[in-house]
PDB file of N, CA, C and O in Angstrom, chain B, residues numbered from 101:
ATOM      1  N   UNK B 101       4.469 -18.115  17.836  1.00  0.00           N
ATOM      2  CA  UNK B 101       5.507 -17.875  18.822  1.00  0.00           C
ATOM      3  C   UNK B 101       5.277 -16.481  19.402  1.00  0.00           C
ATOM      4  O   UNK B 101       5.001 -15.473  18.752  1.00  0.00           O
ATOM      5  N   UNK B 102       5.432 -16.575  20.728  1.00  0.00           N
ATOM      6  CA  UNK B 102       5.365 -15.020  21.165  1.00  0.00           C
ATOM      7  C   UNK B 102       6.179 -14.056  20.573  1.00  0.00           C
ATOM      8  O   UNK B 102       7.355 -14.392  20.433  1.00  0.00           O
ATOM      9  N   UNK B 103       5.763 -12.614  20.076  1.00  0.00           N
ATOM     10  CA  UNK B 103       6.367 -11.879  19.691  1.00  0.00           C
ATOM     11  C   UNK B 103       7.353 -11.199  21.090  1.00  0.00           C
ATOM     12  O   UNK B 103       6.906 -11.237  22.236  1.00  0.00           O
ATOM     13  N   UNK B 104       8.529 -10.684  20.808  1.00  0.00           N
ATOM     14  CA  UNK B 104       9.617 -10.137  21.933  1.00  0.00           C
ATOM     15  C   UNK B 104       8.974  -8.864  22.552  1.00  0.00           C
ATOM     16  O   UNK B 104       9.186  -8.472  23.699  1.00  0.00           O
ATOM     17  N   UNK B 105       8.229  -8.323  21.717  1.00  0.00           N
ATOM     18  CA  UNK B 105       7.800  -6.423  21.647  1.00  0.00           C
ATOM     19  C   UNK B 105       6.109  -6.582  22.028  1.00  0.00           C
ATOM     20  O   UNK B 105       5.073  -6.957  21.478  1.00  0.00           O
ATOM     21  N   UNK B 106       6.545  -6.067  23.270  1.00  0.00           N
ATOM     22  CA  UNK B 106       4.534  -5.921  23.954  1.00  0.00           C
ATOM     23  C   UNK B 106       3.913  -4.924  22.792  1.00  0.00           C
ATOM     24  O   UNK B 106       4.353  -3.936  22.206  1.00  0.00           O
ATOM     25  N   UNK B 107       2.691  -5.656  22.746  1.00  0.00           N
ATOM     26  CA  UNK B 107       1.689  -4.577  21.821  1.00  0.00           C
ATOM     27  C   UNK B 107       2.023  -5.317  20.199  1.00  0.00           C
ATOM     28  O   UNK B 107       1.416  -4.711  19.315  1.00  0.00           O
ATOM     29  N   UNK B 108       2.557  -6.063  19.873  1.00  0.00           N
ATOM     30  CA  UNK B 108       2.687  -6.523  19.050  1.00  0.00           C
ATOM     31  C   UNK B 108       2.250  -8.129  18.662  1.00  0.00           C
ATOM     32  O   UNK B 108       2.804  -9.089  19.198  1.00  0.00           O
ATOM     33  N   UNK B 109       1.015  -8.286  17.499  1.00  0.00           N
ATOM     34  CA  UNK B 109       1.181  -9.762  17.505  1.00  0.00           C
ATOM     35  C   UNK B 109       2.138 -11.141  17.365  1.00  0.00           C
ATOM     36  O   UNK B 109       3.314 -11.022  17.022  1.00  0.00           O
ATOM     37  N   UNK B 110       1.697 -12.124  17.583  1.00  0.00           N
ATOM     38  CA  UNK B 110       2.634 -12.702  17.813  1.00  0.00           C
ATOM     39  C   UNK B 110       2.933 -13.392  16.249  1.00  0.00           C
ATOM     40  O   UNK B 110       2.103 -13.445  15.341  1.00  0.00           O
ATOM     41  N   UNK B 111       4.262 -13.871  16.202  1.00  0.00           N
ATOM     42  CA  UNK B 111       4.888 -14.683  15.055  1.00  0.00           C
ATOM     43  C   UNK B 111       4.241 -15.472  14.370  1.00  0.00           C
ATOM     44  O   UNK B 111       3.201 -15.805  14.938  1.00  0.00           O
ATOM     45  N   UNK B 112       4.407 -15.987  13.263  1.00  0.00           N
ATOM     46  CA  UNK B 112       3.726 -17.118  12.801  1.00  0.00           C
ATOM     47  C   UNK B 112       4.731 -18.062  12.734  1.00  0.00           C
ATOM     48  O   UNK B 112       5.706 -17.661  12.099  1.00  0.00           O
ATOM     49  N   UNK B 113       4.810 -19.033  13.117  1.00  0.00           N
ATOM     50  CA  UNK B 113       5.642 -19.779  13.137  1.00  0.00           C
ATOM     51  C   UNK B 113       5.372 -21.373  11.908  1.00  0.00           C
ATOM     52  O   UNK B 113       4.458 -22.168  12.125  1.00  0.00           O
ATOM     53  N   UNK B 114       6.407 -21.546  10.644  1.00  0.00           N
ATOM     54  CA  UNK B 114       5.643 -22.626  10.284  1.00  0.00           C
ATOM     55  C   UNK B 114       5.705 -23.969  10.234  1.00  0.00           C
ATOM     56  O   UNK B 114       6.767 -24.590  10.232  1.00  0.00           O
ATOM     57  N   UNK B 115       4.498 -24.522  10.188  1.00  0.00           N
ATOM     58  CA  UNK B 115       4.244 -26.485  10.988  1.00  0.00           C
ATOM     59  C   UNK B 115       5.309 -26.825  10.453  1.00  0.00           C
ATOM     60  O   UNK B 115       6.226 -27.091  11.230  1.00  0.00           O
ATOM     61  N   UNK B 116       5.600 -26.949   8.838  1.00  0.00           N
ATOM     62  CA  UNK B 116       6.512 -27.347   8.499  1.00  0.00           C
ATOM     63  C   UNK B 116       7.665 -27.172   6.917  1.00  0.00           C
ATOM     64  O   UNK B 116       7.179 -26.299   6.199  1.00  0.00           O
ATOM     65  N   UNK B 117       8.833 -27.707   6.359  1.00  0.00           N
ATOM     66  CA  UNK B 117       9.348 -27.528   5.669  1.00  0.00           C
ATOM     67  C   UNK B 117       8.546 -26.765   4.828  1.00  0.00           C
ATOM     68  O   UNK B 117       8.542 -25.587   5.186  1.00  0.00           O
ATOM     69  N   UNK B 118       7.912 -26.972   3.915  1.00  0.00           N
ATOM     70  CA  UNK B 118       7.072 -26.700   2.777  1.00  0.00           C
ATOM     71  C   UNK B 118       6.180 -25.113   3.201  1.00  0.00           C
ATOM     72  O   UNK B 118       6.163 -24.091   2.515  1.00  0.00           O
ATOM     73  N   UNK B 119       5.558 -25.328   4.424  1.00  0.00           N
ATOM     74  CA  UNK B 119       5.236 -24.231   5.022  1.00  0.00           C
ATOM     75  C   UNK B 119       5.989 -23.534   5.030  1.00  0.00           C
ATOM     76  O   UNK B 119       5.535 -22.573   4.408  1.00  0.00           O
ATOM     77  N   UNK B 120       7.105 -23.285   5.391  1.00  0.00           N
ATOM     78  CA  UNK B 120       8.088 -22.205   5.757  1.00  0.00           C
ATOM     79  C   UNK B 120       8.729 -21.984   4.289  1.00  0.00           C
ATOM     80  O   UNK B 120       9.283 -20.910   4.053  1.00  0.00           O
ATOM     81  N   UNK B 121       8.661 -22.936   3.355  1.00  0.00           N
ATOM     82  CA  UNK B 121       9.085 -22.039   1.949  1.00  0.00           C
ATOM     83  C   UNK B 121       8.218 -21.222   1.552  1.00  0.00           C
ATOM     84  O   UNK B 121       8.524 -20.187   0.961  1.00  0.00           O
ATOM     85  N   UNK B 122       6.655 -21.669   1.898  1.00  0.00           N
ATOM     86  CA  UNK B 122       5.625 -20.926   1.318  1.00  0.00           C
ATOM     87  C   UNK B 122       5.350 -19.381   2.110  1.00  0.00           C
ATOM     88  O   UNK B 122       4.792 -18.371   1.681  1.00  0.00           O
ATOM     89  N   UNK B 123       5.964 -19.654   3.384  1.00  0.00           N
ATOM     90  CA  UNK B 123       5.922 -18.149   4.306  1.00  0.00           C
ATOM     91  C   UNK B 123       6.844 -17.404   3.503  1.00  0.00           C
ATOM     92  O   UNK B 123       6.444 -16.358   2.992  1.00  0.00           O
ATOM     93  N   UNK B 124       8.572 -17.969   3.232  1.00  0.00           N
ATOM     94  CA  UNK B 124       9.018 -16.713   2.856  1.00  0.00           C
ATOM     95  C   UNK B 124       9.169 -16.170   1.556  1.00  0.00           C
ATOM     96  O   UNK B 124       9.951 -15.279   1.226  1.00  0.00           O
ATOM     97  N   UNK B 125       8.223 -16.878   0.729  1.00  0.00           N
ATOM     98  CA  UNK B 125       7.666 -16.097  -0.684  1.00  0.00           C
ATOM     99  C   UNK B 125       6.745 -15.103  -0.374  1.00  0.00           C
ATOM    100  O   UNK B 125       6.598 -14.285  -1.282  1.00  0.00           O
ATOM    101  N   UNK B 126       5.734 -14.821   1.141  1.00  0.00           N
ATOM    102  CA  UNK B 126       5.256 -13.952   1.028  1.00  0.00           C
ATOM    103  C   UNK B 126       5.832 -12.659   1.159  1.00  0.00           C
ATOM    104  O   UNK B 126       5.526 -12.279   2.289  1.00  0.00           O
ATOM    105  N   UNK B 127       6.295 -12.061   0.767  1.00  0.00           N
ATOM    106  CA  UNK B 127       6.866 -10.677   1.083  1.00  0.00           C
ATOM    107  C   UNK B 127       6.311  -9.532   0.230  1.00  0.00           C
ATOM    108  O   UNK B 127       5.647  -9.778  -0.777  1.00  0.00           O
ATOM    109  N   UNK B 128       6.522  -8.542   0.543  1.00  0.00           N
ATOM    110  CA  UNK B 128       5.883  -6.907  -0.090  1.00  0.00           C
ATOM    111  C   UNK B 128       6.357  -6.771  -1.211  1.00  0.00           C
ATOM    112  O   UNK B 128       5.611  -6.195  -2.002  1.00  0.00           O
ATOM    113  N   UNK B 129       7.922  -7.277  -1.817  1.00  0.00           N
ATOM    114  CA  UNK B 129       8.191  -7.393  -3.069  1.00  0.00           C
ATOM    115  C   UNK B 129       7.268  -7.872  -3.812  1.00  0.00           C
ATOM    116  O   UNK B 129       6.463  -7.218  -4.474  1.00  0.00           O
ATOM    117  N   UNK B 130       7.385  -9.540  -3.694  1.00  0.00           N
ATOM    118  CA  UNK B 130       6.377 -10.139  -4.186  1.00  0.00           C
ATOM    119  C   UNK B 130       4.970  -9.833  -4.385  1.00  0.00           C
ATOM    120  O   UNK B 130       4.385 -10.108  -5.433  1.00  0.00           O
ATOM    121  N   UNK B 131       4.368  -9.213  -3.293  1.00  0.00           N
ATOM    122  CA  UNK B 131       3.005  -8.993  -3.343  1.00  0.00           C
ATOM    123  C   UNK B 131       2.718  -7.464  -4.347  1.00  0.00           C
ATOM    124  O   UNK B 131       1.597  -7.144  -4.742  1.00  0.00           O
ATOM    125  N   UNK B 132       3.717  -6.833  -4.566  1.00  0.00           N
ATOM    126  CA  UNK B 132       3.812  -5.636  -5.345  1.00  0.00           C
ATOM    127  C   UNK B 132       4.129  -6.026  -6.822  1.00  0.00           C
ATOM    128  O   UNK B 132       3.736  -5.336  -7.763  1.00  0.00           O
ATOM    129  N   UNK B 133       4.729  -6.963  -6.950  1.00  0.00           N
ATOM    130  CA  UNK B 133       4.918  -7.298  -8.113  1.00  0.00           C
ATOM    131  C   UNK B 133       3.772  -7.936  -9.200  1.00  0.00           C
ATOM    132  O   UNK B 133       3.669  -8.020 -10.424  1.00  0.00           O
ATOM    133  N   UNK B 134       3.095  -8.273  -8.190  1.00  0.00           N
ATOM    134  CA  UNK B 134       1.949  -8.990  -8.829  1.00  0.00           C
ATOM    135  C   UNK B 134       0.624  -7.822  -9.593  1.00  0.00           C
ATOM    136  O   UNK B 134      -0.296  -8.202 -10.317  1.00  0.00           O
ATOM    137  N   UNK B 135       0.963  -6.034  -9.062  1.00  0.00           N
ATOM    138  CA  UNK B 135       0.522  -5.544  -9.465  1.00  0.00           C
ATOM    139  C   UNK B 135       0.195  -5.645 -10.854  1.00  0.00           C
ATOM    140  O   UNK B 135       0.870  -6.384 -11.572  1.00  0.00           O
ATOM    141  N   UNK B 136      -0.869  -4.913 -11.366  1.00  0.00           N
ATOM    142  CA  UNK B 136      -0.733  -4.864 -12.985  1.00  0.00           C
ATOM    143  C   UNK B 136      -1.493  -6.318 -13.496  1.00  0.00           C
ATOM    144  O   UNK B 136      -1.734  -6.418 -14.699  1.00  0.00           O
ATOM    145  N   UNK B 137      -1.779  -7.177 -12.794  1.00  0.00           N
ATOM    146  CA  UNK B 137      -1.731  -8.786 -13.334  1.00  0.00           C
ATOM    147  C   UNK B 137      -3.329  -8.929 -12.404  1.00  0.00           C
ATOM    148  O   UNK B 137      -3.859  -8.122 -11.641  1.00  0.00           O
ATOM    149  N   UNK B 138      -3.808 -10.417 -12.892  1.00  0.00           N
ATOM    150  CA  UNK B 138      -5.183 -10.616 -13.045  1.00  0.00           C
ATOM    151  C   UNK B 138      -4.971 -11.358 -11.381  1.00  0.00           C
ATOM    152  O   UNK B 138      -5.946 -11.767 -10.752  1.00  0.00           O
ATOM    153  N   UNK B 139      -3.173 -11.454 -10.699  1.00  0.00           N
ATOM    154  CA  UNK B 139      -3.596 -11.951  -9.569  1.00  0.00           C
ATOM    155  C   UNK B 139      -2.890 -10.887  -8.387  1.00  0.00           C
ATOM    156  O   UNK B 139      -2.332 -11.199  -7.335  1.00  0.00           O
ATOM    157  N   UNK B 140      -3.102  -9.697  -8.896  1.00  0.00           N
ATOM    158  CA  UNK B 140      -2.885  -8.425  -8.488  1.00  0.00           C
ATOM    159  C   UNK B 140      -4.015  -7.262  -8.288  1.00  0.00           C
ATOM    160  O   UNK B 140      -3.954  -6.220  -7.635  1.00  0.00           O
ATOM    161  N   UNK B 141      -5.323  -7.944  -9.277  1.00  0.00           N
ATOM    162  CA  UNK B 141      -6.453  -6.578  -9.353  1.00  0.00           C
ATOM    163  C   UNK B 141      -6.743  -6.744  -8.018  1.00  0.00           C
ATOM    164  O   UNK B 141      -7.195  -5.670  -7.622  1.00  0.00           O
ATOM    165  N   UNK B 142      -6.704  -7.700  -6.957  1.00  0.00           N
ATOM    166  CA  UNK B 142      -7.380  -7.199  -5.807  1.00  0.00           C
ATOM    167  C   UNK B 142      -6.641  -5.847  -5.326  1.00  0.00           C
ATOM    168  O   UNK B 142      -7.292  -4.832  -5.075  1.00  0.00           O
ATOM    169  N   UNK B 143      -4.809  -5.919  -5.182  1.00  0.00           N
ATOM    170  CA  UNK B 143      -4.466  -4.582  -4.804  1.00  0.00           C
ATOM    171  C   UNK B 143      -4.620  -3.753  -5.789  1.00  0.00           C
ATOM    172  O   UNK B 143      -4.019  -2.747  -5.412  1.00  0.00           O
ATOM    173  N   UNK B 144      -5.020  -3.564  -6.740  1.00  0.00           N
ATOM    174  CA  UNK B 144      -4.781  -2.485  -7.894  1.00  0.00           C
ATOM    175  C   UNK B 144      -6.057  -1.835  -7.441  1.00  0.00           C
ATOM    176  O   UNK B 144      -6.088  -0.612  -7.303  1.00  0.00           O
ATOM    177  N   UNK B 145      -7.493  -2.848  -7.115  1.00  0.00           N
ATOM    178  CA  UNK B 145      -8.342  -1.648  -6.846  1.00  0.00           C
ATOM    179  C   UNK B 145      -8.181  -1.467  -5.473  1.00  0.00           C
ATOM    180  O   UNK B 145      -8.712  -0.397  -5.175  1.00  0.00           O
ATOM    181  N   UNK B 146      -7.672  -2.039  -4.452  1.00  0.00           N
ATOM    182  CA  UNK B 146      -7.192  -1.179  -3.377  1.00  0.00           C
ATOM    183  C   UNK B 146      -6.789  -0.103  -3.273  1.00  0.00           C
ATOM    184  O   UNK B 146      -7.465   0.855  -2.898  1.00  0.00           O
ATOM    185  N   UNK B 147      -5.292  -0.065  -3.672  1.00  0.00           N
ATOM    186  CA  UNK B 147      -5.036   1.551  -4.600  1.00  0.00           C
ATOM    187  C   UNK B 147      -5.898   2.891  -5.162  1.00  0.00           C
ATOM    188  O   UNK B 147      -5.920   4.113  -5.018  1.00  0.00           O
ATOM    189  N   UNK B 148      -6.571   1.855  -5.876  1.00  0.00           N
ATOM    190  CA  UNK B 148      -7.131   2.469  -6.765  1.00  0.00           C
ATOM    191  C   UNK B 148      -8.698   3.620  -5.704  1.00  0.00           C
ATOM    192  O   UNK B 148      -9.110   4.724  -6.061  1.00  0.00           O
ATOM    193  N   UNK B 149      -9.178   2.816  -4.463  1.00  0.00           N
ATOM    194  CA  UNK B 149     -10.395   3.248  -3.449  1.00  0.00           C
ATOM    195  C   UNK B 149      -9.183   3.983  -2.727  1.00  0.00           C
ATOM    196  O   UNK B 149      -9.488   5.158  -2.524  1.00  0.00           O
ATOM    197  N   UNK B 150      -7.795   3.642  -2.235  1.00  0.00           N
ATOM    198  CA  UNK B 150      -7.338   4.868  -1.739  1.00  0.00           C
ATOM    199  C   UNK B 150      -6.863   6.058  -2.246  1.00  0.00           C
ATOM    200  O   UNK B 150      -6.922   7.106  -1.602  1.00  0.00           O
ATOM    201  N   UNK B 151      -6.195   5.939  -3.827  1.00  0.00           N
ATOM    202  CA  UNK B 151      -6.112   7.158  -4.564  1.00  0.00           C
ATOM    203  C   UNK B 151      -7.591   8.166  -4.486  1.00  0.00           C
ATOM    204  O   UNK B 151      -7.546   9.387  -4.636  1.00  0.00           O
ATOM    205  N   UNK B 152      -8.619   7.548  -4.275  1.00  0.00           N
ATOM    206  CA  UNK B 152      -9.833   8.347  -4.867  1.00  0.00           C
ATOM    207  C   UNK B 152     -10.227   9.133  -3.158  1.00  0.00           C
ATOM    208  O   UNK B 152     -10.903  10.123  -2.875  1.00  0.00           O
ATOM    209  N   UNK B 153      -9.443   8.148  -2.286  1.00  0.00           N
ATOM    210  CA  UNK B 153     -10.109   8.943  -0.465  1.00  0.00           C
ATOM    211  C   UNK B 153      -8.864   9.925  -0.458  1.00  0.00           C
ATOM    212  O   UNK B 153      -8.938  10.839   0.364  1.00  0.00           O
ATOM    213  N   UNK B 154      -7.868   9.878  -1.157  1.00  0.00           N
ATOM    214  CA  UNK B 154      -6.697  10.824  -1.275  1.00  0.00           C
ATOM    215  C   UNK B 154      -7.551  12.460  -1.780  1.00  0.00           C
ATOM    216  O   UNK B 154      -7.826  13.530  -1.237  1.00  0.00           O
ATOM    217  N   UNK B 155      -7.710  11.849  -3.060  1.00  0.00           N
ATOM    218  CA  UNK B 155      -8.035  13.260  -3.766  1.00  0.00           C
ATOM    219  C   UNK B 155      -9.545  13.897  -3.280  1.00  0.00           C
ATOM    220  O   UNK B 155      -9.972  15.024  -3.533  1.00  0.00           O
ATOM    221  N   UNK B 156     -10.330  12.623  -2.365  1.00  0.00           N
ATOM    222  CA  UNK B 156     -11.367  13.428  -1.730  1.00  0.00           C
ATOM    223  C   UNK B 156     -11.359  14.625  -1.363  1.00  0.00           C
ATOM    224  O   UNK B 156     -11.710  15.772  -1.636  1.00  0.00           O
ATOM    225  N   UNK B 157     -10.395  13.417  -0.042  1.00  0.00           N
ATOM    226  CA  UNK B 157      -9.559  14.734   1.031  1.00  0.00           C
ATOM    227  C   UNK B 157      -8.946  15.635   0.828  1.00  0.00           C
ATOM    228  O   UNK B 157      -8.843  16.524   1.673  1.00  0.00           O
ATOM    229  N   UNK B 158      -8.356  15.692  -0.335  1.00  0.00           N
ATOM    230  CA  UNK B 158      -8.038  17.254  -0.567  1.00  0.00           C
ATOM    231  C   UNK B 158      -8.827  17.791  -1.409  1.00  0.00           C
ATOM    232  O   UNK B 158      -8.243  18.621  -2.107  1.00  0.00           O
ATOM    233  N   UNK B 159     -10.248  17.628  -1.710  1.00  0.00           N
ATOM    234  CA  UNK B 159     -10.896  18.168  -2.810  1.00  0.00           C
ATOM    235  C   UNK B 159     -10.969  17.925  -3.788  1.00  0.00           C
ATOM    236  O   UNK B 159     -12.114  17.968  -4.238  1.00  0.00           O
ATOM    237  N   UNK B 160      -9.845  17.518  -4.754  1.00  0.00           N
ATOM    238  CA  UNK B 160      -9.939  16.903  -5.975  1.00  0.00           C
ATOM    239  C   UNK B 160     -10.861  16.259  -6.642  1.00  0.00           C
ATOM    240  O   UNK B 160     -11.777  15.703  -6.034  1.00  0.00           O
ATOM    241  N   UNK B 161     -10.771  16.227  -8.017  1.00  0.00           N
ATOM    242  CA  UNK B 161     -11.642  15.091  -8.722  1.00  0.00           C
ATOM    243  C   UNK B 161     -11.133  13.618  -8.308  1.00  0.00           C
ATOM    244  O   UNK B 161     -10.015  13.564  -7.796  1.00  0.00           O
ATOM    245  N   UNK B 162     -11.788  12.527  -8.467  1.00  0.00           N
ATOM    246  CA  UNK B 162     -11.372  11.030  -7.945  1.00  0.00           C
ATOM    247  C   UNK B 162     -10.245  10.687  -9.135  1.00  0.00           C
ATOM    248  O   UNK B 162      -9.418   9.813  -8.877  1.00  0.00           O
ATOM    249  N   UNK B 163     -10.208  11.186 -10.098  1.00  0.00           N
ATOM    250  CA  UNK B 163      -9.652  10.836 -11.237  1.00  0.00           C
ATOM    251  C   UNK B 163      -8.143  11.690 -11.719  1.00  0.00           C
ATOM    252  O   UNK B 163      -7.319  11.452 -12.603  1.00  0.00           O
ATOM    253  N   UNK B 164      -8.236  12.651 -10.797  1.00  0.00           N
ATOM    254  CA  UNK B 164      -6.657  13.777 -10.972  1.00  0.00           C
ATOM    255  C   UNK B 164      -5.911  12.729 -11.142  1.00  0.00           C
ATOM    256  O   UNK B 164      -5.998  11.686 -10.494  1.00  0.00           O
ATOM    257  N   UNK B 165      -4.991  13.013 -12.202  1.00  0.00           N
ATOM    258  CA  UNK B 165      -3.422  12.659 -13.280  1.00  0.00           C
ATOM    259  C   UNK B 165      -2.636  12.687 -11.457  1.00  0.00           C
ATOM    260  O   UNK B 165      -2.926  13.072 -10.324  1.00  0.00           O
ATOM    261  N   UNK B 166      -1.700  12.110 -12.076  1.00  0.00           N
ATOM    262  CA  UNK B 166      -0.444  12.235 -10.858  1.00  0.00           C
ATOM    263  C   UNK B 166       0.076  13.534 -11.202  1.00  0.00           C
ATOM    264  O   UNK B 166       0.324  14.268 -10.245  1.00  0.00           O
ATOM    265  N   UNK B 167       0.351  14.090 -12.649  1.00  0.00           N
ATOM    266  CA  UNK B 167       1.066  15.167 -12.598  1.00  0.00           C
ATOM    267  C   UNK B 167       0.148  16.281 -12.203  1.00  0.00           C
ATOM    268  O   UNK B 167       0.768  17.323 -11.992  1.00  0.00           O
ATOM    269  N   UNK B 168      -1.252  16.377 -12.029  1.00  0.00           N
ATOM    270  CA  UNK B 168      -2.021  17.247 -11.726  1.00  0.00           C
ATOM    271  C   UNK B 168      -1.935  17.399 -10.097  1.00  0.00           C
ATOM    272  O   UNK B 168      -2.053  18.415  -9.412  1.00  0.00           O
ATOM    273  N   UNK B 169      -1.641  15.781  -9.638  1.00  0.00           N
ATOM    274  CA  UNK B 169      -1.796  15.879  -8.040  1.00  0.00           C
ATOM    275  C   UNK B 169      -0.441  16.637  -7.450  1.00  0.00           C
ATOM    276  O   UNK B 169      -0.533  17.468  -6.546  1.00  0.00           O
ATOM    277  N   UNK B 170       0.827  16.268  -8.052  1.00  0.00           N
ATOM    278  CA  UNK B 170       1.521  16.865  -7.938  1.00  0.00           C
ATOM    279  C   UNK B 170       1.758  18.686  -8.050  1.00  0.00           C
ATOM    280  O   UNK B 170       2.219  19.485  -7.236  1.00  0.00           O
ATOM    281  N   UNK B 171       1.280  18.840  -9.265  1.00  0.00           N
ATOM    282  CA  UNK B 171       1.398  20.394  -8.821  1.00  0.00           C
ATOM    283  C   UNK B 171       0.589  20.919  -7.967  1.00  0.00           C
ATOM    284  O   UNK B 171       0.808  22.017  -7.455  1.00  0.00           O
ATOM    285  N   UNK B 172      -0.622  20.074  -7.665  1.00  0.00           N
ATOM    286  CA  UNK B 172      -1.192  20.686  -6.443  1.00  0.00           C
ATOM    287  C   UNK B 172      -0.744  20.549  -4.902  1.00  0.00           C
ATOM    288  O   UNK B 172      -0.989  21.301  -3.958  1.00  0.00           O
ATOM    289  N   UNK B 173      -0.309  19.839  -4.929  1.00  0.00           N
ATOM    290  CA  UNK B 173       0.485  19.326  -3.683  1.00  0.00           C
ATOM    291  C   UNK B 173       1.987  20.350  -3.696  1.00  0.00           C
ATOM    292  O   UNK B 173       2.581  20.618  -2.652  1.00  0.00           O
ATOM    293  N   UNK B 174       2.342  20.733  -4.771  1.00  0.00           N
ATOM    294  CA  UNK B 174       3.473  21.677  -4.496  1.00  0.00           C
ATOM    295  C   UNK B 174       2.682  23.241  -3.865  1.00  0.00           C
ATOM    296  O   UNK B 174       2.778  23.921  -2.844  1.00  0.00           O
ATOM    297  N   UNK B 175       2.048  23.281  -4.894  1.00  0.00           N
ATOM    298  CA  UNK B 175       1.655  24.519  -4.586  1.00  0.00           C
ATOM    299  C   UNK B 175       0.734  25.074  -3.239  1.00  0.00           C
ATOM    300  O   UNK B 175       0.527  26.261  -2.986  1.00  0.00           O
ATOM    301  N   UNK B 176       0.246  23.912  -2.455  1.00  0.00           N
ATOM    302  CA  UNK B 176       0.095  23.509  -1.276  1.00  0.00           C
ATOM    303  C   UNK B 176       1.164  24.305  -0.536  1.00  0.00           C
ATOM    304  O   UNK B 176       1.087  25.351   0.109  1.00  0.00           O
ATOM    305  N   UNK B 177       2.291  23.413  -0.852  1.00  0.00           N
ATOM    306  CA  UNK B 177       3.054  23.459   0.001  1.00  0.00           C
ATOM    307  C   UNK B 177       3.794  25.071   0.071  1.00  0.00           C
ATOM    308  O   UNK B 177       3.981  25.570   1.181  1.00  0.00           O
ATOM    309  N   UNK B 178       4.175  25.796  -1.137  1.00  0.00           N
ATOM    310  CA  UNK B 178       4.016  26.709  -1.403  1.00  0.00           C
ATOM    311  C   UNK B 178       3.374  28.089  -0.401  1.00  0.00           C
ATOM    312  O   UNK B 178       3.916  29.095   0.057  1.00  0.00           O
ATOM    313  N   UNK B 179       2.360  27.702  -0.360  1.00  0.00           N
ATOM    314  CA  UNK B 179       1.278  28.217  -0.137  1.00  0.00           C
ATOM    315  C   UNK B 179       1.413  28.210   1.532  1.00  0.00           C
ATOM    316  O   UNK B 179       1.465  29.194   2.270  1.00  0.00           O
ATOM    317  N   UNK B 180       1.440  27.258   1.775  1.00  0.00           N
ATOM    318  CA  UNK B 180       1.692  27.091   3.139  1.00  0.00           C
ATOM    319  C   UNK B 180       3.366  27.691   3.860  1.00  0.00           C
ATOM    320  O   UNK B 180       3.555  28.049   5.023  1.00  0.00           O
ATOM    321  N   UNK B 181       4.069  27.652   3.084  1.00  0.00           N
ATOM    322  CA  UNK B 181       5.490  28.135   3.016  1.00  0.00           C
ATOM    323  C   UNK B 181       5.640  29.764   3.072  1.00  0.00           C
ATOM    324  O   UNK B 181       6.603  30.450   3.415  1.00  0.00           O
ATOM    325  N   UNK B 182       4.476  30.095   2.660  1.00  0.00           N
ATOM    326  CA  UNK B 182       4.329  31.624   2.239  1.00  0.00           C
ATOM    327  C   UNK B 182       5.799  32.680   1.775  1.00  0.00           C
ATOM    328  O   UNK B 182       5.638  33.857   1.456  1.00  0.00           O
TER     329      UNK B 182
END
């Protein structure tokens, strides 16, 4: 179906009953939930290649702790705060 908003693709609209239950199980809940699980490793190493272009970009090791990224990111900010 045409989407209302130019620049935007259009709807999916579905053929039928069964289709349209199966559309609105897809959602970001759902697809987040599945983290952690054997039908989740595709996003886990998603995550996992953008955590590592994260800590590229700021220099880091690919492997920095969250609490390590965090104090660096404060002290960033810090820093920049002067």
């Amino acid at each position: 179906m045409p989407e209302v908003v130019a620049g935007f693709p259009d709807r999916i609209i579905a053929k039928n009953p069964v289709a349209a239950a199966t559309l609105k199980t897809r959602t970001l809940t759902n697809l987040y939930n599945t983290r952690g699980t054997p039908a989740g490793a595709w996003l886990d190493a998603l995550h996992a290649r953008l955590d590592a272009a994260v800590a590229s970009a700021y220099g880091w090791q690919a492997d920095i702790s969250t609490d390590d990224a965090l104090a660096a990111l404060l002290a960033l900010n810090h820093a920049r705060a002067g």
